[in-house]
C-alpha positions, 0 to 999 in steps of 0.5 A: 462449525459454521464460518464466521463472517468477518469484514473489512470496511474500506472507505477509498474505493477506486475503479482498479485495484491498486494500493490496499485494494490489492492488499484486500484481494490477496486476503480474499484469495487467501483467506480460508473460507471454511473458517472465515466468510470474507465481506467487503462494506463500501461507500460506492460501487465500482468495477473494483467492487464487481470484480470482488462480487464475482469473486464469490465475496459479499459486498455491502454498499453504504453511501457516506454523506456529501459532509464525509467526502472530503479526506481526513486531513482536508475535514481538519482545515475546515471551519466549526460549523463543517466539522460539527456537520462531520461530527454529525455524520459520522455519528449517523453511519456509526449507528447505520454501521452497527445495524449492517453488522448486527443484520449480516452478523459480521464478527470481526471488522477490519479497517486499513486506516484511521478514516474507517474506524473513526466511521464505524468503531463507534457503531462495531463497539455497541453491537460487540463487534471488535475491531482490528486497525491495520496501519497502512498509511502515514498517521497525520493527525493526534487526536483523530489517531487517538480517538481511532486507537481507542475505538479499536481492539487490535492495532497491527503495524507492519514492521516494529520499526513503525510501531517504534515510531508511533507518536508518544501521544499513542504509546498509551494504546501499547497494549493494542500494538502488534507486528504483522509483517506484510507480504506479497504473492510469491506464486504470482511474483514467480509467474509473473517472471516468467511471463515477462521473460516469455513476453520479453521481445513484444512487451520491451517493444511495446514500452520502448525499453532498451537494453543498453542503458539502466532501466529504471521502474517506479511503481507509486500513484501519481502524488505529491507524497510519492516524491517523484518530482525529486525523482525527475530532478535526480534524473536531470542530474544523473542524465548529464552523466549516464543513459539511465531510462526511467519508467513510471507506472501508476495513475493520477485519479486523485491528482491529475494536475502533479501528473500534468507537472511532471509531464512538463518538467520531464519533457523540457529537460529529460529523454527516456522517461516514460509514464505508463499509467495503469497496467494490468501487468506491473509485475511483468515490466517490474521484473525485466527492469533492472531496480526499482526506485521509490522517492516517497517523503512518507510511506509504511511498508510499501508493497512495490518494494517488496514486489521488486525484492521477490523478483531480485532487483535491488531498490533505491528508496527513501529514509521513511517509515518502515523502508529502513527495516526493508532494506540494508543500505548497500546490501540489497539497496541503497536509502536516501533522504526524502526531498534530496535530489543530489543524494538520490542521482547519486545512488542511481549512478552507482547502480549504472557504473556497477553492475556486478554490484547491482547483481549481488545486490539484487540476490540479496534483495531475493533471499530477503523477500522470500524468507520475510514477505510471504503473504500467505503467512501474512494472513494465516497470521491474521486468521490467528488473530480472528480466532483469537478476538472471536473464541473460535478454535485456531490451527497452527 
């Protein structure tokens, strides 16, 4: 039987891989491609969608209008006139979308957020091409999230403490609603252990890590809706009282001016914070740290902390989304509410004073993640779901 095509279409498209592109690499390495034909539809092509291209995976480049390039939540705030030009090219890309995937015989799209399925559920929909909505990012805007869970065939979230949260206005689509626990490479976790233990000396050198004080990782893009200004303001309290460093690895594409403020702050009141920006080997720093800390006000099913657990450091994180059902408060973490400082210092001085206790809690974090966050099953599972939307035959 020939492989069917299967294709996700991801409208944010950086020059690296980072975020969900990462989570769109995995599939592609994962994906069994005697069965299912991985394609990639994009607006614009980067040295991320190259470095896919190389890979042996179909890229489709479709160029949104000037109209479609502002953010979701920046096309609510502005007035009729620009919405109803939206409107208009979001209507055009549906129908350019239903002849790309009628030409290239695409049988399944997958989409990561409300904004490619409203760009091209309209067009999947009249060539008879189902889509699968994976929730990978906060829901902000009811009528949008309606229109895109209406558009879709499937809507996957990723643990059911999400879809528990779901807004009542969605609770009408139920039917659509399923669990598909995300994951992360264990294979790629364990390597990547070892070569930050076998590179410890020269890479602790080259980033000014210290083994005499708590060392602390946050792996998040450099946004408002990480919350890492709360962290900086923990860290001015925790400083007062413990030598606790703190590494910050992430980039600013989007928000250079946060970047430039949490510069500031850290280098009027705080030592030892160090932003690392992007680098090609997070893992690698991630595990000679000794946890991780994520304040984001909003997040779903974060892939850093899951990252983190495999390599057996505990985590302090946020009460939001998805984070309560990661993590047992003082088993393999600590949460904390979102936008309080105080609360958060606190937690990163109990983890400074007690370092049996950050032992056995980073042992739990392990055990967790590698009986729940497998990726490999994450997209077996996903491959299921494609057999089932196109009638093809599933191995179990």
């Amino acid at each position: 039987m020939e492989p069917l095509k299967v294709a996700i279409f991801e409208p944010y498209v950086w020059e690296r891989a980072y975020g969900n592109l990462r989570y769109i690499n995995y599939i592609f390495r994962y994906l069994d491609r005697t069965r299912f034909l991985p394609v990639l539809i994009v607006q614009r092509r980067t040295a991320y969608t190259d470095t896919v291209e190389r890979s042996g995976v179909e890229v489709i480049t479709m160029p949104a209008p000037r109209s479609l390039a502002a953010y979701n939540r920046e096309l609510l705030h502005k007035g009729p006139l620009a919405k109803g030009w939206a409107l208009g090219a979001i209507l055009a890309f549906n129908l350019r979308i239903a002849r790309t995937l009628r030409h290239h015989r695409i049988t399944v799209l997958q989409c990561h957020n409300v904004r490619s399925v409203l760009m091209a559920g309209i067009g999947a929909r009249l060539v008879g091409c189902p889509v699968i909505l994976y929730v990978k990012t906060t829901l902000i805007s009811p009528t949008l999230d309606r229109l895109a869970f209406h558009l879709a065939r499937l809507v996957l979230f990723q643990n059911r403490l999400n879809l528990e949260a779901c807004q009542p206005s969605l609770q009408r689509y139920r039917n659509k609603f399923e669990v598909l626990v995300n994951g992360v490479d264990l294979e790629e976790i364990d390597r990547a252990a070892q070569s930050g233990q076998s590179a410890g000396p020269q890479l602790r050198k080259s980033i000014g890590l210290l083994s005499d004080r708590l060392n602390l990782a946050c792996l998040a893009t450099l946004s408002p809706a990480k919350g890492i200004d709360y962290l900086l303001q923990a860290m001015k309290i925790v400083q007062q009282y413990e030598r606790v460093a703190l590494y910050i690895l992430g980039t600013d594409e989007q928000f250079p001016s946060y970047r430039s403020e949490l510069e500031t702050f850290a280098r009027q009141y705080l030592t030892d914070v160090h932003f690392l920006g992007w680098r090609e080997e997070p893992l690698c720093i991630l595990s000679l740290m000794d946890a991780l800390v994520l304040p984001s006000l909003h997040e779903d099913a974060p892939r850093s902390v899951m990252e983190a657990m495999a390599l057996g450091k505990p985590v302090i994180a946020t009460r939001v989304g998805g984070l309560p059902s990661m993590l047992e408060e003082g088993g393999n973490g600590f949460l904390v509410p979102a936008r309080d400082a105080a609360a958060l210092a606190d937690s990163i001085i109990e983890l400074a004073r007690n370092p049996e206790r950050r032992e056995r809690m980073g042992k739990a974090a392990f055990a967790v993640a590698r009986q729940r966050y497998s990726l490999a099953t994450n997209v077996q599972s996903l491959q299921r779901l494609y057999s089932r939307l196109t009638g093809a035959p599933s191995l179990n």
